[in-house]
C-alpha positions as CSV (number, residue, x, y, z in Angstrom):
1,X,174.0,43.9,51.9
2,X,173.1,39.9,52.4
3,X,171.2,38.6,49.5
4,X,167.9,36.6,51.0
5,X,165.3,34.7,49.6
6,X,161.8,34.9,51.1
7,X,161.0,31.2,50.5
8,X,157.1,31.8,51.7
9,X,155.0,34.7,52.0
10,X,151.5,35.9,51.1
11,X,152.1,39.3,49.3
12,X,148.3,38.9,48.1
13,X,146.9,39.3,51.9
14,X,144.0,42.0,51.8
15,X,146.6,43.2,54.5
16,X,148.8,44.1,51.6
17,X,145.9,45.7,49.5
18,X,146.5,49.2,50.6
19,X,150.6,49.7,50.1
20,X,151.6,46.3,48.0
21,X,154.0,47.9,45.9
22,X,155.7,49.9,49.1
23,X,156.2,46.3,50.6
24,X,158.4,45.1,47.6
25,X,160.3,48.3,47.3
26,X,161.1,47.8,50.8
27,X,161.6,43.8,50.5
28,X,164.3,45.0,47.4
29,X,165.9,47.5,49.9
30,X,166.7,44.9,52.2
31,X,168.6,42.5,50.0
32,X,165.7,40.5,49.6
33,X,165.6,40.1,45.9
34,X,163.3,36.7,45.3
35,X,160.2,35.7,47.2
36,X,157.9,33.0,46.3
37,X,154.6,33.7,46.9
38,X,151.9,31.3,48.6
39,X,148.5,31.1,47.0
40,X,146.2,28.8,48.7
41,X,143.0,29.3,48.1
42,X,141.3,29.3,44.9
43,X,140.4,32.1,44.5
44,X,143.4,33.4,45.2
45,X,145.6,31.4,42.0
46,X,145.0,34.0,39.0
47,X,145.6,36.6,41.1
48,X,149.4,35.3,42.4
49,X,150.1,34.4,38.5
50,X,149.6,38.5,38.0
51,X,151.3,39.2,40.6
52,X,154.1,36.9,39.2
53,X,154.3,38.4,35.7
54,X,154.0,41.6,37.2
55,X,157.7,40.9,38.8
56,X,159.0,39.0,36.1
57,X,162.1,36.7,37.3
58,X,162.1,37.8,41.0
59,X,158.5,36.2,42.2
60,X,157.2,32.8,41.4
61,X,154.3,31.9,42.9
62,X,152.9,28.0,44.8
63,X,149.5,27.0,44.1
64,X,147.2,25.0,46.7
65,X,144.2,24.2,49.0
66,X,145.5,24.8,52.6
67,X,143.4,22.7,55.0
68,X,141.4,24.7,55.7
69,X,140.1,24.7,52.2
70,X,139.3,21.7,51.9
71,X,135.5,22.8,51.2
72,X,136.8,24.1,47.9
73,X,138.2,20.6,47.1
74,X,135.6,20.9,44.2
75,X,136.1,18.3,41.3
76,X,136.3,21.7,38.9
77,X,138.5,23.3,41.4
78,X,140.9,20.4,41.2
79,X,140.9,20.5,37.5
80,X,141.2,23.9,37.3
81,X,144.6,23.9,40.1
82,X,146.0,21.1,37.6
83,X,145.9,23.1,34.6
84,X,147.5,26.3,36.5
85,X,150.2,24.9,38.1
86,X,151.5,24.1,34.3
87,X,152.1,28.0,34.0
88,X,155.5,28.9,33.9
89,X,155.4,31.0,37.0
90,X,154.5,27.9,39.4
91,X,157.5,26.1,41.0
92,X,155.6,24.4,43.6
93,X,152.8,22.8,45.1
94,X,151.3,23.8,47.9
95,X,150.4,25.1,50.6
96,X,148.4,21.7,51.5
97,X,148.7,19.4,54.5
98,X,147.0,19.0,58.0
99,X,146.2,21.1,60.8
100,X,144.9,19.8,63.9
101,X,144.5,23.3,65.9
102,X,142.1,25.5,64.2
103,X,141.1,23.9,61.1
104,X,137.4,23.8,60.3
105,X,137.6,20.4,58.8
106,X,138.1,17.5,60.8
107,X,141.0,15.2,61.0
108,X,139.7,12.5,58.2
109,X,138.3,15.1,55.9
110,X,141.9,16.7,55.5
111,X,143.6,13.4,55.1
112,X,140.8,12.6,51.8
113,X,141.5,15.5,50.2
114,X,145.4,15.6,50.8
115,X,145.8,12.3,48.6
116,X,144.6,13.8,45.5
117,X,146.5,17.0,46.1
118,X,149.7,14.3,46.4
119,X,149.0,12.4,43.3
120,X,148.6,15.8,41.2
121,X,152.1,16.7,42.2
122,X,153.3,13.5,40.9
123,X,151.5,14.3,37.5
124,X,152.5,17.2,37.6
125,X,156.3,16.5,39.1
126,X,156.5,19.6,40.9
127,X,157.4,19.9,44.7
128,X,155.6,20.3,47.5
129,X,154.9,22.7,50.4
130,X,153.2,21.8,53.7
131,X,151.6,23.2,56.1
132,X,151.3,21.3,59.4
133,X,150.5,21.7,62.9
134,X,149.3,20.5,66.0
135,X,147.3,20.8,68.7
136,X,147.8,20.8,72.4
137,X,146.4,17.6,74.0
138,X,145.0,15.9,71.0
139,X,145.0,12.6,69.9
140,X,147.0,12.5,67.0
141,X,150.0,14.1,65.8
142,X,149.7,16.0,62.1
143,X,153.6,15.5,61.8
144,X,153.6,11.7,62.0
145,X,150.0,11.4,60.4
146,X,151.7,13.8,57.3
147,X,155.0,11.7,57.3
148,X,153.0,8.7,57.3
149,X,150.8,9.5,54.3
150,X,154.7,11.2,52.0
151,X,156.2,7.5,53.2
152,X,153.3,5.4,52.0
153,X,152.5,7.7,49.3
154,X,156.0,8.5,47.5
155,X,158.7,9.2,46.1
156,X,158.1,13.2,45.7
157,X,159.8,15.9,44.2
158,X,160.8,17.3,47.6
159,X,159.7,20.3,49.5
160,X,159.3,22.2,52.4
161,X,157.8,21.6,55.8
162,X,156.7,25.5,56.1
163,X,156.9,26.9,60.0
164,X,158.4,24.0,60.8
165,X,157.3,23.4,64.3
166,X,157.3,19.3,65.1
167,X,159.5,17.2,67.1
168,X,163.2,16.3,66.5
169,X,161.8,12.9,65.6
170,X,159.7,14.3,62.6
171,X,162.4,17.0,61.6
172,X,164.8,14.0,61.0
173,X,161.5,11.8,59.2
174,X,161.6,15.0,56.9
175,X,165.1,15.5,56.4
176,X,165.5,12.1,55.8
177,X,162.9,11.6,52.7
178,X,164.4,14.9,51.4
179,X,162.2,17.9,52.9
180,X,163.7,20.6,54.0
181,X,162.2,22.4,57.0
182,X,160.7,26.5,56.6
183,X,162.2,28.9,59.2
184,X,160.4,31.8,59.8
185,X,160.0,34.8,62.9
186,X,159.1,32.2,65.2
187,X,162.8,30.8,65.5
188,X,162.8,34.6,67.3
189,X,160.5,34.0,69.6
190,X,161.8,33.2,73.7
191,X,159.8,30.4,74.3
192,X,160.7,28.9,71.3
193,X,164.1,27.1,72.6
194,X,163.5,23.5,71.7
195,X,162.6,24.6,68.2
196,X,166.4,26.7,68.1
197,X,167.8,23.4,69.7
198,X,166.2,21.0,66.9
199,X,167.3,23.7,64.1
200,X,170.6,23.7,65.3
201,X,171.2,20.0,65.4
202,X,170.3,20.2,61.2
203,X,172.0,23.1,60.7
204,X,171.4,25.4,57.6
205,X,171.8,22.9,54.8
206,X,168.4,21.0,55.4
207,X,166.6,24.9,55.9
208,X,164.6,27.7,54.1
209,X,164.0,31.1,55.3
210,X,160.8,32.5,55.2
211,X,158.3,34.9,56.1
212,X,154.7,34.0,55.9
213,X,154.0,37.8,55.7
214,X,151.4,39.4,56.8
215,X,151.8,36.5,59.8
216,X,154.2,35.5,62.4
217,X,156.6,38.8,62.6
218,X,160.0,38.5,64.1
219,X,160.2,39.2,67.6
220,X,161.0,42.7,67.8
221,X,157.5,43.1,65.4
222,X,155.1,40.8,67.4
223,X,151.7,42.3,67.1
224,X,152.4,44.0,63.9
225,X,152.0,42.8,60.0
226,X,154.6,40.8,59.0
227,X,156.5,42.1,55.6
228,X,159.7,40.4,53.5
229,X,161.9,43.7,54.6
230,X,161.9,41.7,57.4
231,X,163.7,38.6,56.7
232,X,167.0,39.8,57.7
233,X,166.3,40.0,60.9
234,X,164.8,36.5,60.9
235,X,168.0,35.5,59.3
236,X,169.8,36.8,62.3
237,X,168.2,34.9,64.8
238,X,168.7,31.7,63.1
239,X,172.6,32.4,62.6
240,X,173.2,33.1,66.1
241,X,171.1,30.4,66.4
242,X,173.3,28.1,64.0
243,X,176.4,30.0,65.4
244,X,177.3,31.3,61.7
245,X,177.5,34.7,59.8
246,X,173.8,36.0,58.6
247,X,175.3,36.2,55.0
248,X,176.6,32.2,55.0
249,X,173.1,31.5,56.9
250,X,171.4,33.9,53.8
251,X,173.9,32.0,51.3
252,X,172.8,28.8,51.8
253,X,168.9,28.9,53.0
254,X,169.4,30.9,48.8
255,X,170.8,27.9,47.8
256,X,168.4,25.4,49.2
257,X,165.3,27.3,48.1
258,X,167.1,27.7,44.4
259,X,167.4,23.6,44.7
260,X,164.3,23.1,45.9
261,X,162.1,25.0,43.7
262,X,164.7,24.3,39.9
263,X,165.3,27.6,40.3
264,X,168.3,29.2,38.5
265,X,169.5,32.8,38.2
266,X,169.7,35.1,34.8
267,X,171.2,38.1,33.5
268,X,167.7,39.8,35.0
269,X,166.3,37.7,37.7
270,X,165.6,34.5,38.3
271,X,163.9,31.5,35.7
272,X,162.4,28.0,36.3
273,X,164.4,25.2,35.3
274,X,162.0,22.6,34.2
């Protein structure tokens, strides 16, 4: 069985509510024996810390304001997401960034609250995780506004560029200031050939695979909740993709997520390393 790290998911969905423990038996099943969970909204952090210490060494957890959040940018909200990603169970930052398609928030209310989201990661030297994505026909472009704001705004601790989904010319922007770039169901997906092209042309040593369970299901699952027992089949599409085996593809998207987070591996799991 290939060994596979879901580098993004959202295991505390209300879509999980009903058969949450099923899903990680399942996930375990499948080889898929570390996930990092995506909280990102707040009031969403204490319960991924639970869910964290409830799986002791095989879940860590990502704390955040997605943009669509940024109403909850609260001066005590911000305090209180400083003094929670110091728990031991938090490895990242995130997920925060800019969405130009179906955010409630417009363009320059998301850029004023992503700079204070950056500057806490410096404090608090953890990575970063991004969301990001465009819209058809508008004006800007969230990849180069986002790559604008890391270059102006850095150094960082690295990251991920989760769902990756820009333009070759912003895959090698990230690459080059040390992102790596989230693969998920979509890589799957038919229409999706320019995407398969641009991850090809990294190949697997700037990549993470990912779910972002309940969403975004492999193509065999469109239309259906997305789960981490999935992931092998995700992993599939992006080796044939990459024109490698699924377990070197697994191997070193395990690897990369490992680095990216200061993960390491125990006797019973998996530990921080800062």
């Amino acid at each position: 069985m290939i060994e596979i790290c879901d580098s993004h998911a959202h295991l505390g969905s209300q879509n999980f509510q009903a058969d949450r423990a099923d899903v990680l038996t399942r996930a375990r099943d499948n080889g898929v024996s570390l996930i990092i969970e995506i909280a990102c909204e707040a009031g969403d952090w204490e319960n991924a810390l639970t869910l964290c210490r409830q799986e002791e060494g095989r879940i860590f957890c990502v704390l955040g304001l997605h943009p669509h959040e940024c109403g909850a940018a609260s001066p005590e909200n911000m305090a209180r997401l400083e003094t929670l990603l110091k728990s031991p169970e938090v490895c990242a930052l995130g997920e925060i960034g800019l969405d130009y398609m179906r955010c409630p928030h417009p363009r320059d209310k998301q850029i004023e609250v992503l700079s204070p989201l950056l500057e806490m990661a410096k404090r608090t030297k953890l990575p970063l995780v991004f969301h990001c994505r465009n819209a058809q026909n508008n004006e800007f472009d969230a990849y180069e506004d986002l790559l604008d704001i890391l270059k102006s705004s850095g150094p960082f601790n690295g990251g991920i560029l989760h769902c990756f989904s820009g333009s070759a010319q912003s895959a090698q922007r990230a690459v080059d200031m040390g992102f790596l770039l989230g693969v998920n169901g979509t890589v799957s997906y038919p229409k999706n050939s320019a995407l398969r092209e641009i991850l090809k042309s990294f190949g697997p040593k700037h990549l993470t695979l990912e779910t972002d369970c309940p969403y975004l299901p492999p193509q065999s699952k469109r239309g259906k909740r997305n789960e981490p027992a999935l992931l092998p089949e995700i992993c599939a599409a992006l080796s044939e993709t990459l024109n490698l085996p699924p377990e070197e593809t697994a191997r070193i998207a395990f690897n990369n997520a490992l680095d990216v987070f200061r993960l390491e591996r125990t006797q019973s799991g998996f530990s921080r390393k800062f």
